[in-house]
N, C-alpha and C positions, 0 to 999 in steps of 0.2 A: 553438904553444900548443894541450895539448887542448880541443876543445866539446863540453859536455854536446847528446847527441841530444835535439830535444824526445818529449815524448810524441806517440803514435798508437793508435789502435783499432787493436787485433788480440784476436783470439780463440783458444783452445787449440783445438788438432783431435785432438790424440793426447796417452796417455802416453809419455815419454822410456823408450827401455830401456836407457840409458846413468846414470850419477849424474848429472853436472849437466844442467842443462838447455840445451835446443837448440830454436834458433829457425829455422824454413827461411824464407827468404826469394826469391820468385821477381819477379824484375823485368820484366815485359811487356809494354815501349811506350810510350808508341808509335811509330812511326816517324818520324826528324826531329826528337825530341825530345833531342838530347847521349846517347843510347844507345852509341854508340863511344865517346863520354868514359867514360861510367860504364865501361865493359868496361874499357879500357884501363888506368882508374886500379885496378881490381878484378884484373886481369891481371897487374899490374904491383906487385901490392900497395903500391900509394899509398896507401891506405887504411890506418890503423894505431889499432886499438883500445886500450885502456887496461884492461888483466886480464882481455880475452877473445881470441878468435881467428877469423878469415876463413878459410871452407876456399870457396876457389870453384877447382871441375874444368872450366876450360875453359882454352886456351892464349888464347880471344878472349872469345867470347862462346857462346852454347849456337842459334842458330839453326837449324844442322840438324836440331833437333827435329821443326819445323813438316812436315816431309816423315816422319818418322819416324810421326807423329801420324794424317796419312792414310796410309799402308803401315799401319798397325796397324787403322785405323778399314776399310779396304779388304778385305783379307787376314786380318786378325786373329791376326797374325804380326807384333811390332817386328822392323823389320829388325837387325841384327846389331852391336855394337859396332865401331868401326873406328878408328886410333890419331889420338887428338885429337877422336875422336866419341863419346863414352859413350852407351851405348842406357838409355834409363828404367830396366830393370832392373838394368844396370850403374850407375846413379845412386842408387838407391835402395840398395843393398847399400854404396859408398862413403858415403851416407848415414848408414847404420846404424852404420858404423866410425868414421865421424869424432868424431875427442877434441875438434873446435873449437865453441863456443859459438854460430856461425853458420853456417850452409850456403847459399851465395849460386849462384842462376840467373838467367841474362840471356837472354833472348829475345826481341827485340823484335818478329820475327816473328810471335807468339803471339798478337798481335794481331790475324791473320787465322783463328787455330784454330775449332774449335768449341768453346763455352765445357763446354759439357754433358760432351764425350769430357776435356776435359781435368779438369775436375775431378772426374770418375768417377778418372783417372788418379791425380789427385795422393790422392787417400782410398785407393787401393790401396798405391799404390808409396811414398810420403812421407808421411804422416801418422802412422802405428803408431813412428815413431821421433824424432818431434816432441812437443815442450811449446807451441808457438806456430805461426804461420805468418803470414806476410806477404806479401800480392801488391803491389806496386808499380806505377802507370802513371801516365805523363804525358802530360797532354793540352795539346796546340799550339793555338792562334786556330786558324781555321779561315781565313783566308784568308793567313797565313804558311806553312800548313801543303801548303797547294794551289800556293803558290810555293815551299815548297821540296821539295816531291814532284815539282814538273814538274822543276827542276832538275835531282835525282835521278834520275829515270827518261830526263833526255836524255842524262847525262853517263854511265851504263849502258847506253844501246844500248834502252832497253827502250820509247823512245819518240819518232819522228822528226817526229811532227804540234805541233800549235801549242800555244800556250797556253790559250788559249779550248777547246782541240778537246778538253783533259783534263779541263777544267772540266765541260763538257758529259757525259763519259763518266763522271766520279765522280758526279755529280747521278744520273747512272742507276743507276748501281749500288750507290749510297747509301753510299760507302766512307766518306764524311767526316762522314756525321751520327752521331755521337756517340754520343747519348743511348741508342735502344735496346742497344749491346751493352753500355756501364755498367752499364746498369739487368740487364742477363742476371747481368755479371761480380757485380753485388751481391747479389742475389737467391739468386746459389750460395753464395758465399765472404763474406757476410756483411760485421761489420768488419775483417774479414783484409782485405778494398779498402781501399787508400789510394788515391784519384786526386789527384796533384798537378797544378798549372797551370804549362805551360812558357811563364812571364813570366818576363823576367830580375828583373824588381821582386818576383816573387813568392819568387824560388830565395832559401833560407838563400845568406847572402854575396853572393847574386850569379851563382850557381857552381852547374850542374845538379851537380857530384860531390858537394860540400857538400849540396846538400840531399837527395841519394839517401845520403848517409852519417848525416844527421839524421835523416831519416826509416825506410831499413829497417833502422839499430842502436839503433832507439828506445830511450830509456834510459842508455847508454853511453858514455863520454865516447870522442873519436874528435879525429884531426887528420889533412887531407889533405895531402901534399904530390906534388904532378901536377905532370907536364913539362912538354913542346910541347902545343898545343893536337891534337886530330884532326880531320878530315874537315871543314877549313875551305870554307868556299862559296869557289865558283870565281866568278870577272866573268863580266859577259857577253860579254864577247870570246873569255875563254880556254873558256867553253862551248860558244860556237859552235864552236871549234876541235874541241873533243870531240866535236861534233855529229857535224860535218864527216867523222872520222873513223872514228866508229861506222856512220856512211851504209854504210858500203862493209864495215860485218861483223854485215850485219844477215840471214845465213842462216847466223851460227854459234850455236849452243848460247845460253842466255841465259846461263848459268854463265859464258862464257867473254866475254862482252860485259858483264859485271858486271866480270871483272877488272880487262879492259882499262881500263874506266872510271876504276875508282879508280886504278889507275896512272897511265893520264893525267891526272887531277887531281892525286895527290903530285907529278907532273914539275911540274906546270904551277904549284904552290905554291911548287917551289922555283925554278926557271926563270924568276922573275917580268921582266916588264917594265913600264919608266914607262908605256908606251901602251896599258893592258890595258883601260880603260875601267873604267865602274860595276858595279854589280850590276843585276840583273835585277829589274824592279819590276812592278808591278800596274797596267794602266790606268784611268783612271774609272771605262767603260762595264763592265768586266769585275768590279772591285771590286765596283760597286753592282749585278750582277747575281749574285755571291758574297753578296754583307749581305742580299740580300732572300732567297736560297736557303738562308742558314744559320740566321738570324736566330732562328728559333722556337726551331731545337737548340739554339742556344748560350742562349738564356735558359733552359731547362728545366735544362740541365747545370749550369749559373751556379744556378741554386733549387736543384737536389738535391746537386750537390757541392761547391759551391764558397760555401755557407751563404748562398746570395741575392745573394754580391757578384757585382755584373754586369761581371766579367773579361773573358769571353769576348764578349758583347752590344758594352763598351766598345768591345774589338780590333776589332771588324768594322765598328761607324761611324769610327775615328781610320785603320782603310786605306781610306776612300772617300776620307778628305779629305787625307792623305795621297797619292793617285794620282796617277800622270801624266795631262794631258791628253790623249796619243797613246797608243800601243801601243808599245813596243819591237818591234823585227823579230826575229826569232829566224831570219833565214835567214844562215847562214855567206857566203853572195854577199856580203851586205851589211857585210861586217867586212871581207873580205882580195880582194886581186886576185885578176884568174885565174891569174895565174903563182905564188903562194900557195899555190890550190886544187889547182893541179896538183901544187906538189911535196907536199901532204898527201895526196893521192890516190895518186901515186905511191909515198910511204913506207907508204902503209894496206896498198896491196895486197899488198906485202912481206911487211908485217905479217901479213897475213893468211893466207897460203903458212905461214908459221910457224906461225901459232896452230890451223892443221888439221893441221897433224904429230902421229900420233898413237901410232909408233914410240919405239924407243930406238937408231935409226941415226945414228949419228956425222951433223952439219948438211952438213959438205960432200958423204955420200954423198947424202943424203937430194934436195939442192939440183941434183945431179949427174944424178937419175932426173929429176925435175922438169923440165929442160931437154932431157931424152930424150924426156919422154910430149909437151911441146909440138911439138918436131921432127917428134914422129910424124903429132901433130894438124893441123901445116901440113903432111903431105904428101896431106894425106887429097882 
């Protein structure tokens, strides 16, 4: 059954040079917020409008922007379009051609851009061929968000220390307080900001697709139909497993310990077993050191966005009382034997000989010099 989108604030930024009108829509985070769902169901065009049309150019989502963004802001040169990568100015000209009623960007990445370079950008390259514009973002509690970025960043390779140790490190660098880059993203783009709250109680249906299909086809009636879910959380056991794994490919590329990652989570989703244990939680001491760190953000955010309801304030006292009384271990010892650790050890390294191939030599030759250059190594 179609759903009427509700309304949203948005503002015109350009005239259209096409007849009908055209709304760009860029979607920007945050991270950990159902951003692989929205992609997916966008991708896959799940999405299906009622007398208008979806043009989104990406086979996933549009992230390699974010690197495009500094090459351009560095150099003052975008780097080059590349097949399944459209560069800004190749976005902008698909842009201007497209007959569809919407033009939909995903980046969740964009969340770390500078706000300033990108909206210089989007007044250059997207606006002259826009009626509307709409920036989209979703904002996570703040101590979900801390649990599931550690996840994240272990089940990538991009992070072998603790729980506490990321907490500690984001309070530094101030990645998780909110309010100031809101308040930048508002200050430029006006009500073209939508910030939404990543509450399942808040999302239309239920459903972060559902409510990024209410929200950036404002107006329009819409119905989704979505598959399998994506980028389901892994247990704490099949984490560690990942942990585990990633230990041993933590001097390759971080591109290439992203991969691995997510492949070993689809294995590990589908591979499931009875004995996988829980998910990964929050301890007291850690929670109530998160509620008193965030607390002021989350009420400022909760005042300016979220119309005074205290969302964000609620989430951070219901994970104090919510916590475990101990700490989870996050050490892989602590899940599998050593005869376990040794065969994942064993299979990493493997793994690893492959994932530094950087050739187009047939594997058996390739495996064949391998066992040359060691021969050589033991005779030395």
């Amino acid at each position: 059954m179609f759903q009427r989108a509700r309304k949203v604030g948005v503002v015109p930024v350009g005239e259209s040079s096409v007849n009908n009108e055209k709304t760009l829509v860029i979607h920007i985070g945050d991270h950990k917020t159902g951003s692989t769902a929205i992609q997916s169901a966008l991708a896959k065009k799940e999405i299906i409008l009622r007398g208008s049309q979806i043009d989104y150019p990406a086979s996933l989502n549009h992230n390699y922007l974010i690197e495009n963004l500094r090459i351009l802001g560095k150099k003052g040169v975008e780097p080059k379009s590349r097949p399944g990568h459209p560069n800004f100015s190749r976005l902008s000209k698909a842009l201007r051609n497209s007959k569809a009623q919407y033009f939909v960007l995903s980046a969740e990445s964009l969340e770390q851009c500078d706000p300033d370079q990108f909206h210089e950008l989007v007044l250059s390259n997207f606006a002259p061929y826009v009626d509307e514009l709409r920036l989209v973002v979703y904002v996570r509690p703040h101590s979900g968000r801390i649990l599931s970025t550690f996840a994240e960043q272990t089940k990538i390779g991009w992070h072998q220390g603790s729980l506490r140790a990321l907490v500690r490190k984001s309070q530094k660098n101030g990645r998780f307080f909110y309010l100031p880059r809101l308040r930048k993203w508002k200050a430029l783009f006006g009500e073209s900001l939508v910030v939404r709250p990543f509450i399942r109680s808040e999302l239309v249906n239920q459903s972060v697709i559902d409510d990024f299909a209410s929200t950036a086809f404002s107006g329009t009636d819409w119905i989704a139909e979505t598959g399998v879910p994506t980028n389901e959380s892994l247990t704490l056991k099949d984490l560690m497993l990942v942990k585990h794994v990633q230990s041993h490919f933590q001097d390759l590329p971080k591109g290439a310990r992203l991969g691995v990652g997510w492949e070993l989570a689809r294995s590990c989703g589908q591979l499931s077993a009875d004995n996988r244990g829980g998910k990964l939680q929050l301890h007291q001491a850690l929670a109530q050191e998160i509620h008193d760190a965030y607390l002021s953000d989350a009420r400022a955010v909760d005042a300016e966005f979220f119309s005074g309801r205290k969302l964000l304030e609620e989430d951070l006292m219901k994970s104090v009382s919510k916590a475990l009384p101990k700490a989870q271990s996050v050490n892989p010892k602590d899940y599998f034997s050593p005869d376990e650790l040794r065969i994942l050890s064993v299979l990493s390294e493997s793994m690893k000989v492959m994932l530094m191939k950087e050739d187009k030599r047939p594997w058996a030759a390739y495996f064949r010099e391998q066992r040359t250059a060691n021969l050589q190594r033991g005779r030395k």
